[in-house]
Backbone as CSV, one residue per row, in Angstrom:
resi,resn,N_x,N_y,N_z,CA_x,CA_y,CA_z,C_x,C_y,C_z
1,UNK,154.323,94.266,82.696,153.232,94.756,83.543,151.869,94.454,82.926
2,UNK,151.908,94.696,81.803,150.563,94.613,80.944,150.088,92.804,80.787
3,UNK,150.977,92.288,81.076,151.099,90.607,80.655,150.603,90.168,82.558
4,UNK,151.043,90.580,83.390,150.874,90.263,84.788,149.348,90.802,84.555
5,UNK,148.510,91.891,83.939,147.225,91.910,84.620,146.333,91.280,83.558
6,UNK,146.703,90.962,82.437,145.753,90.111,81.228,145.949,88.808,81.981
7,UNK,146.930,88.210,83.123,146.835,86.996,83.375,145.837,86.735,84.488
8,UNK,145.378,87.864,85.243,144.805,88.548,86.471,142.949,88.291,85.442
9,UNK,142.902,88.188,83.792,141.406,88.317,83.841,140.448,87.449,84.165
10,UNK,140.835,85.736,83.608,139.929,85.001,84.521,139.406,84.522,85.688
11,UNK,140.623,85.192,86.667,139.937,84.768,87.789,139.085,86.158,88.254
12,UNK,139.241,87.132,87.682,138.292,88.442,87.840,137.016,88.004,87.234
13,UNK,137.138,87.515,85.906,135.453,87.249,85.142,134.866,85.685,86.187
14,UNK,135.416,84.987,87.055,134.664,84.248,87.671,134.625,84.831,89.121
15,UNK,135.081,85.602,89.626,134.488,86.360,90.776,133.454,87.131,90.752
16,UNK,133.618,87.787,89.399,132.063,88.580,88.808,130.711,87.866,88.977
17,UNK,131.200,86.758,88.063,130.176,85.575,87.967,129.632,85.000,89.086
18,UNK,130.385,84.710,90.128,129.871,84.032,91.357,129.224,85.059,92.047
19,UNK,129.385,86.364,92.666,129.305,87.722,93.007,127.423,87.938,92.210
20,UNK,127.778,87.932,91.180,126.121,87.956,90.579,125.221,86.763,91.083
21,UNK,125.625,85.339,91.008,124.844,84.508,91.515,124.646,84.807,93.014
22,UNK,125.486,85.175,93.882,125.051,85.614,95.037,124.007,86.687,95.078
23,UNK,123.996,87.514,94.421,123.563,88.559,94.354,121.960,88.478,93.741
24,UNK,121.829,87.247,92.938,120.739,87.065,92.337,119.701,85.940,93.902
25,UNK,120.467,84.808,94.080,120.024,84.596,95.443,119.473,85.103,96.649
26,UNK,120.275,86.369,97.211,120.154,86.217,98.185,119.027,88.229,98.299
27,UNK,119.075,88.656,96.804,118.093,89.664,96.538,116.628,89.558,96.020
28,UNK,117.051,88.501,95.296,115.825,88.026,93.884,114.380,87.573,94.376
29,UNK,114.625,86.728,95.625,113.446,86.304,95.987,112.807,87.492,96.487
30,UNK,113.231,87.896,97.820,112.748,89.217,98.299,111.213,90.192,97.131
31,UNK,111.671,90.130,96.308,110.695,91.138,95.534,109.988,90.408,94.425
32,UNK,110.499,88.857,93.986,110.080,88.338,92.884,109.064,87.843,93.026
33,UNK,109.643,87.208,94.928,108.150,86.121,95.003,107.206,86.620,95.678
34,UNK,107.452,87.843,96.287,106.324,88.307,97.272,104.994,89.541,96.436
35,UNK,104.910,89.207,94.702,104.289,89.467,94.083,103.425,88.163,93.130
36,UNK,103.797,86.999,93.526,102.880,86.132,92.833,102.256,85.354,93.521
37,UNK,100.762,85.255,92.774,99.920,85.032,93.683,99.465,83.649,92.842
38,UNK,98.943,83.014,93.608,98.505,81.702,93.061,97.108,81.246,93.707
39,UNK,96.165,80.887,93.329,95.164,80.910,94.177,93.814,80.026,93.059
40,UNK,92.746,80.604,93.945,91.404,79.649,92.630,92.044,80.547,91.679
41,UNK,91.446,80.115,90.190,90.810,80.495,88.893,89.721,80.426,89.263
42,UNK,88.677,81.435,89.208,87.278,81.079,89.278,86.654,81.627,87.858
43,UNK,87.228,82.453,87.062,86.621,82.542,86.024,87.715,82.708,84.712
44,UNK,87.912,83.007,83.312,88.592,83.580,82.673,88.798,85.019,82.982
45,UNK,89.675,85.352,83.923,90.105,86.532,84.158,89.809,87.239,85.670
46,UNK,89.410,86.415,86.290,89.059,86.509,87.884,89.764,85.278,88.705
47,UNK,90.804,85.403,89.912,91.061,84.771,90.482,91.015,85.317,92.085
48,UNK,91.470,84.569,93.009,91.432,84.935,94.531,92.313,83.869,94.882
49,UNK,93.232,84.297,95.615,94.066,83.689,96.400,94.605,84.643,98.008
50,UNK,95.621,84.110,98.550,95.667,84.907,100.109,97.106,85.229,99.756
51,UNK,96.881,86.686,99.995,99.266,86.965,99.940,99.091,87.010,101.350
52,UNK,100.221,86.453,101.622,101.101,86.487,102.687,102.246,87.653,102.818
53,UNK,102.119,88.983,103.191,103.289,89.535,103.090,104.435,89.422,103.800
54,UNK,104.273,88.356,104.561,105.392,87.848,105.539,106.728,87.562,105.254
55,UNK,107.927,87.577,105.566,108.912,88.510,106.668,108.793,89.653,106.664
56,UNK,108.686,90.185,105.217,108.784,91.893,105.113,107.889,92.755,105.725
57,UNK,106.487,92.195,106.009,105.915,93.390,106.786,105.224,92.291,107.925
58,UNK,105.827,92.492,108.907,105.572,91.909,110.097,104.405,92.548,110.870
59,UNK,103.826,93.496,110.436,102.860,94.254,110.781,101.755,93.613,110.344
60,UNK,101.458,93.230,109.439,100.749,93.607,108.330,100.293,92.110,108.190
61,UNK,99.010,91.593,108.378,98.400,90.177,108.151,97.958,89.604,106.815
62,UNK,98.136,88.153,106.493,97.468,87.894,104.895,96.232,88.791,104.675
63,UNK,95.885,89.298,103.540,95.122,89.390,102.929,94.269,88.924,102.003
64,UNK,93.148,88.849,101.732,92.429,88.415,100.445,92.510,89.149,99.240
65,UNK,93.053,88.185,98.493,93.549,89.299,97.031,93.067,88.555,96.137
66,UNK,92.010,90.046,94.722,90.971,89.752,94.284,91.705,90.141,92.716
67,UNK,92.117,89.223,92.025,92.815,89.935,90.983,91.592,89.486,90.062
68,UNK,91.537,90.808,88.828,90.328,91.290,87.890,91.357,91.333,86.850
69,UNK,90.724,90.877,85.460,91.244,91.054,83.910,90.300,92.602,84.048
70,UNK,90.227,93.812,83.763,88.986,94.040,83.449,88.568,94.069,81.326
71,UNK,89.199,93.378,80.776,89.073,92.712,79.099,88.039,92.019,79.467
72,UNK,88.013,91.117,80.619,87.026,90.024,80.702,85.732,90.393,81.680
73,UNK,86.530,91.215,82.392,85.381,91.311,83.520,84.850,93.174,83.726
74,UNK,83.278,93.509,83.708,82.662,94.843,83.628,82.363,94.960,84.987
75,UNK,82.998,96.378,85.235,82.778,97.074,86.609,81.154,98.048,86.277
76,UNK,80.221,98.102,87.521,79.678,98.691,87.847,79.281,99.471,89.038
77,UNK,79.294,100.552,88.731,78.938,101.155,90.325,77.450,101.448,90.537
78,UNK,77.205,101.074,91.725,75.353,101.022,92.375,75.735,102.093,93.438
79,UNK,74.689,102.989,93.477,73.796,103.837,94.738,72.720,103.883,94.897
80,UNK,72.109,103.592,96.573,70.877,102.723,96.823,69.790,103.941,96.211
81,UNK,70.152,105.101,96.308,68.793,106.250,95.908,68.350,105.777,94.151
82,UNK,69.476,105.187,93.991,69.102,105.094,91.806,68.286,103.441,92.089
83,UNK,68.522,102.849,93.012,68.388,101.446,93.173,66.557,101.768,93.792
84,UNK,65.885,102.769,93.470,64.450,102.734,94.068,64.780,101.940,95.560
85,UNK,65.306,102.047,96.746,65.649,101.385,97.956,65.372,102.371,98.836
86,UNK,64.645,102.344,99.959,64.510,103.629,100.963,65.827,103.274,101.447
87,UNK,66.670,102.259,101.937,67.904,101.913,103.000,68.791,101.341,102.135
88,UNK,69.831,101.746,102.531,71.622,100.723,101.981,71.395,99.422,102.387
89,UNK,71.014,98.622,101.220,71.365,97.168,102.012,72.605,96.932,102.223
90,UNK,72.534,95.935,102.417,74.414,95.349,103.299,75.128,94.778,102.373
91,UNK,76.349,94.293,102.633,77.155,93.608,101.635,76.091,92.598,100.503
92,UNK,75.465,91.221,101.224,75.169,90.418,100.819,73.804,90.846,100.072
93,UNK,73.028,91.703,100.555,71.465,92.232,100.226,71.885,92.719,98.588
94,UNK,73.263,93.528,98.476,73.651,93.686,97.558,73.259,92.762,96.151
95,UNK,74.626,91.753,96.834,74.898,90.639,95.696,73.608,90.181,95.162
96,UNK,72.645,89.935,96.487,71.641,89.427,95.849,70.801,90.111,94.697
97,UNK,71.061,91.542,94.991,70.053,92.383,94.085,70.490,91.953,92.826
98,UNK,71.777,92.714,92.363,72.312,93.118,91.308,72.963,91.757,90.947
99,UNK,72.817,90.196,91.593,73.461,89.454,90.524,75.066,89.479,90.442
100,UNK,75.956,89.837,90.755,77.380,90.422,90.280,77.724,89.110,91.121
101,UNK,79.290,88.651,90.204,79.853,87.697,90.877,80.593,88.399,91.951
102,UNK,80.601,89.635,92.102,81.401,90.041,92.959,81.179,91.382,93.551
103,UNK,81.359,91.760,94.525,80.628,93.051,95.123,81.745,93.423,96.428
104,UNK,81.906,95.269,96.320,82.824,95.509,97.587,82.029,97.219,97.123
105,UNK,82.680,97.449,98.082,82.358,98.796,99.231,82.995,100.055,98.276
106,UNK,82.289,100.795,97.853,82.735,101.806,96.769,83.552,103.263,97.583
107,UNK,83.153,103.495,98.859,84.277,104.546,99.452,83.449,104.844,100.499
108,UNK,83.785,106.429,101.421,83.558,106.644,102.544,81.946,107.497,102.042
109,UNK,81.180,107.756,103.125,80.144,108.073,103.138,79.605,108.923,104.286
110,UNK,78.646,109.777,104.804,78.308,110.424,105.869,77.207,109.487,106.826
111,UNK,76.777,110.153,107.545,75.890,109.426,108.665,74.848,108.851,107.915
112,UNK,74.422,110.339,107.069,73.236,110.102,106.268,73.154,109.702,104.905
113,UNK,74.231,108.805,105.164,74.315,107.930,103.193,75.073,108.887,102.357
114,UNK,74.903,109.936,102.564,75.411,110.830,101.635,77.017,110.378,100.979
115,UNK,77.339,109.757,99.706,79.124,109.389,99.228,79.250,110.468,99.620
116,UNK,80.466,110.778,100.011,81.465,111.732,99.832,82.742,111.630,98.672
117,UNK,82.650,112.323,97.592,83.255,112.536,96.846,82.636,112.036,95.227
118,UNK,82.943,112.316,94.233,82.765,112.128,92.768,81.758,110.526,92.590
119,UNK,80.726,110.400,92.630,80.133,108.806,91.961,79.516,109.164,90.758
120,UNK,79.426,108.197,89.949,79.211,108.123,88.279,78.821,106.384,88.096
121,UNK,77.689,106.343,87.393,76.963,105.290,87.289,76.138,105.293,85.840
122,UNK,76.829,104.714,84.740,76.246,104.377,83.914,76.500,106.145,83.247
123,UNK,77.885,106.673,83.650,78.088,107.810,82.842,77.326,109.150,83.815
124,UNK,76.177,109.121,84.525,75.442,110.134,85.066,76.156,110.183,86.478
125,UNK,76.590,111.526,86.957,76.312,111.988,88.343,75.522,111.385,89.651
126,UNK,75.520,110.671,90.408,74.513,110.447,91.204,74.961,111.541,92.578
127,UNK,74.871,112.634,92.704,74.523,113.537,93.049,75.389,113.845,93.971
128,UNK,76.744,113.740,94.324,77.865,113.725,94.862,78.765,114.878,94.221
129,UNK,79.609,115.126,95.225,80.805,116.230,94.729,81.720,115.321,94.527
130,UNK,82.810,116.190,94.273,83.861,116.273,94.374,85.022,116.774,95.445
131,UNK,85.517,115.833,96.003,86.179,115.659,97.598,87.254,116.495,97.022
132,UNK,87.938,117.833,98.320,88.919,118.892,97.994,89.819,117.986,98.337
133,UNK,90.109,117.005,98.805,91.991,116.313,99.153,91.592,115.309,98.850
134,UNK,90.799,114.423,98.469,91.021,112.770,98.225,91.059,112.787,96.620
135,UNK,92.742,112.359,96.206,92.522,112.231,95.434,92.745,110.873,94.146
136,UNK,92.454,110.069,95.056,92.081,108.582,94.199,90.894,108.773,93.476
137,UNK,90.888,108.145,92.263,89.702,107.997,91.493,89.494,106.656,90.541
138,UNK,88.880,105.555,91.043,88.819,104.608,90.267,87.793,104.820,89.245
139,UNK,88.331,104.562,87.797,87.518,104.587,86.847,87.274,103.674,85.933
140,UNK,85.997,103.549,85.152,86.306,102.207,84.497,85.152,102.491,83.461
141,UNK,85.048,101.638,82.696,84.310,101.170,81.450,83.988,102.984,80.302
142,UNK,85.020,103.184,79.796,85.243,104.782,78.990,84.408,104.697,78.345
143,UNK,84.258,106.268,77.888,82.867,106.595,77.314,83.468,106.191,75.799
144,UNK,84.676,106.508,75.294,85.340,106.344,74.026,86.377,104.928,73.832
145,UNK,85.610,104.559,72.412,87.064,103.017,72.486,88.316,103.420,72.660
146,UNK,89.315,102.548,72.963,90.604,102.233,72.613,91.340,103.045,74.225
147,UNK,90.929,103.281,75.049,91.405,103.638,76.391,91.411,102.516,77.301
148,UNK,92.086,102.212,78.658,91.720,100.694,78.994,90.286,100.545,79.754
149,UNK,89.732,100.019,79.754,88.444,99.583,80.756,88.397,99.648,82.233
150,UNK,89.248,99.831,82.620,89.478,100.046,84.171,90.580,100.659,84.768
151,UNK,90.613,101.463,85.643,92.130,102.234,86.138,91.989,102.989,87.414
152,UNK,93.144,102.820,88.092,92.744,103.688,89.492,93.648,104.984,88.688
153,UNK,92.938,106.351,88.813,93.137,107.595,88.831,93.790,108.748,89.478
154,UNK,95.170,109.103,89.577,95.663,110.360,90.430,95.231,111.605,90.337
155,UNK,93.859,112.004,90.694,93.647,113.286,90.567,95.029,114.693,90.828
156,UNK,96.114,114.376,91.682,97.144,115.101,91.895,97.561,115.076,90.081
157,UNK,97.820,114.123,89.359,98.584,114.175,88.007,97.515,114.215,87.006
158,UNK,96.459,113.131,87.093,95.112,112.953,86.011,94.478,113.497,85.664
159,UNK,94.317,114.184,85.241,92.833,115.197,85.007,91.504,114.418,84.478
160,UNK,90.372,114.656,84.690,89.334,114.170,85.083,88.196,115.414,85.203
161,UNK,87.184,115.677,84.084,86.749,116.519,83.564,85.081,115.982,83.983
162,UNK,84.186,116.667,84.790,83.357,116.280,85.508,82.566,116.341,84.527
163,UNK,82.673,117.606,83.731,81.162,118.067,82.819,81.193,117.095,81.303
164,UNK,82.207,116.221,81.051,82.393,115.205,79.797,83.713,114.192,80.620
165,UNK,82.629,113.624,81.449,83.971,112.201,81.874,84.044,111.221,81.081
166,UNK,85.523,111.020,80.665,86.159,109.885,80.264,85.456,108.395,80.544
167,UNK,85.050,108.326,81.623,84.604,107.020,81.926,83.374,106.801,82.222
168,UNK,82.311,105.839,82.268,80.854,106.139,82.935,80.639,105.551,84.069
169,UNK,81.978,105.155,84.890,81.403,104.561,86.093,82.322,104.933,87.362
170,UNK,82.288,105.679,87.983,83.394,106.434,88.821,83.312,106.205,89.752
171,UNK,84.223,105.986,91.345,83.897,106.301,92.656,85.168,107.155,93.425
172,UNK,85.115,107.911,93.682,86.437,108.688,94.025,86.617,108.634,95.771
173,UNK,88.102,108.397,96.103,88.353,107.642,97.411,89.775,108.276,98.160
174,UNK,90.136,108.078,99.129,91.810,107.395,99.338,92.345,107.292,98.470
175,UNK,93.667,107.921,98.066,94.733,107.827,97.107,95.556,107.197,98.607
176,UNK,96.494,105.780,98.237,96.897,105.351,99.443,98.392,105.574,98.789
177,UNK,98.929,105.045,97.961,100.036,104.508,97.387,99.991,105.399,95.923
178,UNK,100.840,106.197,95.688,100.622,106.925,94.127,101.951,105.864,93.406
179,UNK,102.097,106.411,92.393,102.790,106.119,91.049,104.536,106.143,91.492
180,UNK,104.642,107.132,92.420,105.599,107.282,92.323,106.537,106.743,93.711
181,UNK,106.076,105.841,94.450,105.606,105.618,95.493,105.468,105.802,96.835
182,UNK,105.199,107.053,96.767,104.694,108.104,97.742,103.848,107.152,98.643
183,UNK,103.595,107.457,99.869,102.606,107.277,101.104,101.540,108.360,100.878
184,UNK,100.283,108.168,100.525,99.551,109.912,100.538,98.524,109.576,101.864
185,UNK,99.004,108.961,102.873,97.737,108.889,104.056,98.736,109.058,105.338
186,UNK,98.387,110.025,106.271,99.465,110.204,107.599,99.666,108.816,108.170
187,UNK,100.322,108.366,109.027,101.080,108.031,110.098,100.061,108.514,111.357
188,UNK,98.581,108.078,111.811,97.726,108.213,112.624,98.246,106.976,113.743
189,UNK,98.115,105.944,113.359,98.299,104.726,114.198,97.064,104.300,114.697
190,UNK,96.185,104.906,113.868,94.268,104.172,113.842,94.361,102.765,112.928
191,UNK,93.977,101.648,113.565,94.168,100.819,112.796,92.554,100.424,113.040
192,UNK,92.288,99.730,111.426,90.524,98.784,111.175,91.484,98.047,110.128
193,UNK,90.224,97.131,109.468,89.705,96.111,108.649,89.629,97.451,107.641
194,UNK,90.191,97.197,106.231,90.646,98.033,105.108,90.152,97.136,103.663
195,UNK,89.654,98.171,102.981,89.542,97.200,101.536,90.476,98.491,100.006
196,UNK,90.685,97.633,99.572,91.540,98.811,98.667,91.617,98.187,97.201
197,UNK,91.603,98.866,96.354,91.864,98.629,95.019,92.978,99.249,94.362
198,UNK,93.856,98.257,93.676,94.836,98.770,92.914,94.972,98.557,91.571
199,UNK,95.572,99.127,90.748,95.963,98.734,89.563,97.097,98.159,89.188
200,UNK,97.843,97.220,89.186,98.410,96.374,88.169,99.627,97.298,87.191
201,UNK,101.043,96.937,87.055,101.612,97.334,85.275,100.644,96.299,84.561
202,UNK,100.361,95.225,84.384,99.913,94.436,83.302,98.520,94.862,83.046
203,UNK,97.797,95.813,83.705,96.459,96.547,83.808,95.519,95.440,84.414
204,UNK,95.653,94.580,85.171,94.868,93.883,85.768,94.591,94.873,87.247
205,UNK,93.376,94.572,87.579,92.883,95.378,89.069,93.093,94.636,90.088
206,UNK,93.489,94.626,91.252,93.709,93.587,92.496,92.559,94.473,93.492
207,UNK,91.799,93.732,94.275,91.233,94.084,95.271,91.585,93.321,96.877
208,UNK,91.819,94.143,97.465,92.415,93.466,98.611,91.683,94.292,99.650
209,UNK,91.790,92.975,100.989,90.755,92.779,101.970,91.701,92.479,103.167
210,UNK,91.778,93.450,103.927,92.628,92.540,105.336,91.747,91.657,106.142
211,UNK,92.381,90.675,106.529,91.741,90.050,107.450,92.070,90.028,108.736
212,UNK,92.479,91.199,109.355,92.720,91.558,110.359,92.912,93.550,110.718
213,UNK,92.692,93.429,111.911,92.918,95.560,111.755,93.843,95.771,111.274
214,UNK,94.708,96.788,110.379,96.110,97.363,110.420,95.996,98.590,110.150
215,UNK,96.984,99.611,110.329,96.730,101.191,109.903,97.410,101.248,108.559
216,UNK,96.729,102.334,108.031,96.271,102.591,106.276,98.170,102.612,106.023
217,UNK,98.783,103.347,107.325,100.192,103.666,107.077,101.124,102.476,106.537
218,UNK,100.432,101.603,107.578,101.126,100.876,107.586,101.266,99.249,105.801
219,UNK,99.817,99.917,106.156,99.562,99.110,104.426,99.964,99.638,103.549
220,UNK,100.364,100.939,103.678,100.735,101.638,102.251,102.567,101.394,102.414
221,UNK,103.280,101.078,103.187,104.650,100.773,103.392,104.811,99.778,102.769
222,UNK,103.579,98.926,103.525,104.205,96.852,103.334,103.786,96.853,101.578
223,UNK,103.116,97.515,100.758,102.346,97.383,99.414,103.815,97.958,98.506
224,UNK,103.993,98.983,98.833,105.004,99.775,98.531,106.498,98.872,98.379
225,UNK,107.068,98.367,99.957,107.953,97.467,99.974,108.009,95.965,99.387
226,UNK,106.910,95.416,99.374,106.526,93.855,99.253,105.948,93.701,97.865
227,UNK,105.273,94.916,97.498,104.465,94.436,96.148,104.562,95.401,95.029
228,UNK,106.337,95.185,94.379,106.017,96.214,93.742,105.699,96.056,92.140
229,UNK,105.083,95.313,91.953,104.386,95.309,90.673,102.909,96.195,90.315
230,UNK,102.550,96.618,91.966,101.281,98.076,92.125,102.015,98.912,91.584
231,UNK,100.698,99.809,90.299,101.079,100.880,90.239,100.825,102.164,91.376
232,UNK,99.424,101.915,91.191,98.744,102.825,92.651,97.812,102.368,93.090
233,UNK,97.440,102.515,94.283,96.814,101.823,95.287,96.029,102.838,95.831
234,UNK,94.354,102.881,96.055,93.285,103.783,96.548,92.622,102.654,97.870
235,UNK,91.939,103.780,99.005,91.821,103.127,100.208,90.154,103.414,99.739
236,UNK,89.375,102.380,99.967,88.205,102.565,99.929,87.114,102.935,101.123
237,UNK,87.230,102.314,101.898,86.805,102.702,102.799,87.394,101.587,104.241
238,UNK,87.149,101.759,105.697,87.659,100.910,106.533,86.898,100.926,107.672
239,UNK,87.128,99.712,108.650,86.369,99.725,109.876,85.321,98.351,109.231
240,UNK,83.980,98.737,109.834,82.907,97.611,109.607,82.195,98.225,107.946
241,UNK,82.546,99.158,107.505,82.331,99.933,105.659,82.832,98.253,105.171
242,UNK,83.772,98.162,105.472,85.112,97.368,104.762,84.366,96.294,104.460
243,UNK,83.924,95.887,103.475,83.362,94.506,102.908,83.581,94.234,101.377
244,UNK,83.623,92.764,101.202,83.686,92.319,100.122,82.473,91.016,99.979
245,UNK,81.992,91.073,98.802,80.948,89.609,99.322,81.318,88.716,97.184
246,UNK,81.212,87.355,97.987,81.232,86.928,96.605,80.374,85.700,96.085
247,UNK,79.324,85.751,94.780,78.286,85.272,94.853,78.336,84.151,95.253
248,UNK,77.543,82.884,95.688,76.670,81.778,96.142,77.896,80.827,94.964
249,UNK,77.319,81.104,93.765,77.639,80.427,92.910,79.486,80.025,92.585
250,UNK,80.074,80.761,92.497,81.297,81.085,92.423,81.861,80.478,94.013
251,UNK,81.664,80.672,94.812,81.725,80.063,96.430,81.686,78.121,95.563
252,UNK,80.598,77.902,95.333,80.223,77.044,94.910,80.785,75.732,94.127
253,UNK,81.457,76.611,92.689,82.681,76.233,92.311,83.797,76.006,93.102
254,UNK,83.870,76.191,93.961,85.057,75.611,94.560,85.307,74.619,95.000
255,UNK,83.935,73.562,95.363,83.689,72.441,95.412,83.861,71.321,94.459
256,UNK,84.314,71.999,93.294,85.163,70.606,92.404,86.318,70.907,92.250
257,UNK,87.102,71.998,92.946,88.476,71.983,92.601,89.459,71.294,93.900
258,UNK,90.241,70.998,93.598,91.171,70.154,94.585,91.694,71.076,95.633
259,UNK,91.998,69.948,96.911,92.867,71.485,97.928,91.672,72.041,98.847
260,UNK,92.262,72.799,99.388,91.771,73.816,100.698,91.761,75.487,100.361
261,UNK,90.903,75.465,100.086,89.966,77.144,99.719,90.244,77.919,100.892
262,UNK,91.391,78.638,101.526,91.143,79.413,102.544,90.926,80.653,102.234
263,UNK,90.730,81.044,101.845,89.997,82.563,101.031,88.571,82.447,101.725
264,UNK,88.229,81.287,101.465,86.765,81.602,101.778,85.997,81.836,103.417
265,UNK,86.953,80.669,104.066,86.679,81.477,105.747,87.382,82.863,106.123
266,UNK,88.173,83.294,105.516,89.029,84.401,105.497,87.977,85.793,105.691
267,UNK,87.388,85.209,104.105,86.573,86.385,103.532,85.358,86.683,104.416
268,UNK,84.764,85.271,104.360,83.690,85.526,105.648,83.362,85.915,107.113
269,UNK,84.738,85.687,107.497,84.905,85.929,108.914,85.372,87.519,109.659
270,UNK,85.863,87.965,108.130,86.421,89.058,108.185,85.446,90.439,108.763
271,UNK,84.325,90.345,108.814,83.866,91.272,109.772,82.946,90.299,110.475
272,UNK,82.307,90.445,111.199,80.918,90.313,112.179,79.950,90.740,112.103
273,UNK,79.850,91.655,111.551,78.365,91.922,111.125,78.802,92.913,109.632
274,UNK,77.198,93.234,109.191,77.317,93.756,108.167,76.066,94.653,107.748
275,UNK,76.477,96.020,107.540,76.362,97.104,107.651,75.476,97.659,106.486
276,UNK,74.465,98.921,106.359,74.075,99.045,105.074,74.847,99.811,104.478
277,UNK,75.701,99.751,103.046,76.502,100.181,102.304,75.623,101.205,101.254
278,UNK,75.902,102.641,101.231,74.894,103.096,100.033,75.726,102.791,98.758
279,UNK,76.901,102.716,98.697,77.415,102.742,97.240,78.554,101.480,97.408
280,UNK,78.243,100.847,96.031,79.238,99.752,96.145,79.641,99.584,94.562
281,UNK,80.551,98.562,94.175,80.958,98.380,92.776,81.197,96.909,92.685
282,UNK,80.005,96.474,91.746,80.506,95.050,90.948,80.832,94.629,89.789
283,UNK,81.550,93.535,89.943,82.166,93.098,88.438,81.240,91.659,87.966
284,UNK,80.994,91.491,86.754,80.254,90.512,85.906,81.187,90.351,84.901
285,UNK,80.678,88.778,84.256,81.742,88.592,83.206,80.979,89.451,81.999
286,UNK,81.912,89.723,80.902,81.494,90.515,79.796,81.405,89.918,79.222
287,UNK,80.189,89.937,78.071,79.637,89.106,77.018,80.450,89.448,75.982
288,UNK,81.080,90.919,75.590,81.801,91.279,74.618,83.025,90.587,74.923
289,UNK,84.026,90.447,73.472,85.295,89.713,73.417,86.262,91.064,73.717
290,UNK,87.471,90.722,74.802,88.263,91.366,75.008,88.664,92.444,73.427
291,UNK,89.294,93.844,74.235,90.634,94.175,72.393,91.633,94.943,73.481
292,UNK,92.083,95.349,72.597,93.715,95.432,72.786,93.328,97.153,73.075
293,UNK,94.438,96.870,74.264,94.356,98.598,75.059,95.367,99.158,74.198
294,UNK,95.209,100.408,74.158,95.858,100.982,73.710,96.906,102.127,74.482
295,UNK,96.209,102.496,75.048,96.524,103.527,76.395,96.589,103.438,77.545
């Protein structure tokens, strides 16, 4: 008996074997490839390319995806009252001010400019609360070394200490997608034009831009299902808010690289007009040399 099933083992260890190659086929792509993105290099540590989340979320249209080192690249947050400005300029009025290779829409706001929720600029308060249910908090450039330079924040798990913050540059938003990968936005079936920031396992930041309406629900499913190398994902703001602008120069560069740049009619076309924004956040390259995160 014992001799009949030791003769039974190789064709068991090559059914295994084939069984896994199936298994690696016909699962592997599904989740491997619908997280890499390939697109310009436009700087050491800044790229843009378009995901496609297609078959898996049939809902859900390419996006413009803005992946950030932040080792290489410094976030800042602007509000037009610190900016000496009587009015929010618009996406582009922005870029022009402040120079930044890159500029998007820092969160939701009232009729009368007023952020709604936590902003921090250069470490100071700019005169905002603290929102009772939103609890995304992107933070970046710490007041103390050896923490990372940039991170989206779960106020539900994070703590985040108003009167000595950790970080000096804050905008608090939409928690869309948490850690664990929860949905934290209802099932409305309001769909706009959405911009969102996530964080990365490898601690890189992605900023993403639909180029078409979809509901927040529905982005937080297809991100969840399609991309799971997000840790958490914050909704910044949506509708005609929703902008991203990227400088003259950098546009520019793209004119010696080979190929078809579709990012760039993407990006531009993506709203119709453009709106005055009071608070926004840009990234510049850093003159300082990257170090090693620790935390």
């Amino acid at each position: 008996m014992a001799q009949d099933h030791r003769s039974q083992w190789p064709f068991l260890r090559i059914t295994q074997f084939l069984l896994g190659i199936l298994f690696v086929m016909f699962s592997g792509p599904s989740t491997a490839a619908s997280q890499i993105l390939s697109g310009d290099r436009l700087g050491e540590g800044l790229s843009i390319s378009i995901w496609n989340p297609h078959p898996q979320c049939p809902d859900v249209a390419p996006l413009v995806a803005i992946e950030i080192d932040p080792d290489r690249y410094r976030f800042t947050v602007h509000y037009y009252q610190q900016e000496g400005v009587s009015d929010p300029p618009d996406i582009r009025q922005w870029q022009e001010r402040t120079g930044h290779d890159l500029i998007f829409n820092a969160g939701l706001f009232r009729e009368n400019y007023a952020y709604l929720g936590l902003l921090y600029g250069k470490g100071r308060p700019m005169g905002s609360k603290r929102h009772a249910t939103w609890q995304g908090l992107f933070v970046a450039e710490p007041a103390e070394p050896g923490s990372r330079r940039a991170r989206v924040l779960d106020l539900t798990f994070d703590p985040f200490d108003e009167q000595q913050p950790s970080y000096r540059e804050v905008a608090q938003s939409l928690m869309l997608l948490d850690r664990t990968g929860k949905i934290r936005v209802r099932q409305t079936g309001k769909r706009a034009h959405q911009t969102l920031i996530a964080e990365q396992g490898n601690g890189h930041l992605l900023v993403l831009k639909t180029t078409e309406v979809v509901s927040l629900h529905a982005l937080g499913e297809c991100l969840r299902d399609a991309f799971p190398s997000l840790r958490q994902v914050m909704a910044m703001d949506g509708g005609s808010s929703s902008d991203v602008a990227v400088s003259p120069s950098l546009r520019h560069a793209t004119s010696t690289m080979a190929g078809f740049h579709s990012w760039i009619p993407l990006l531009e076309a993506s709203t119709t007009t453009h709106i005055g924004l009071p608070a926004v956040i840009g990234i510049s390259p850093r003159r300082d040399q990257p170090v090693a995160k620790t935390r």
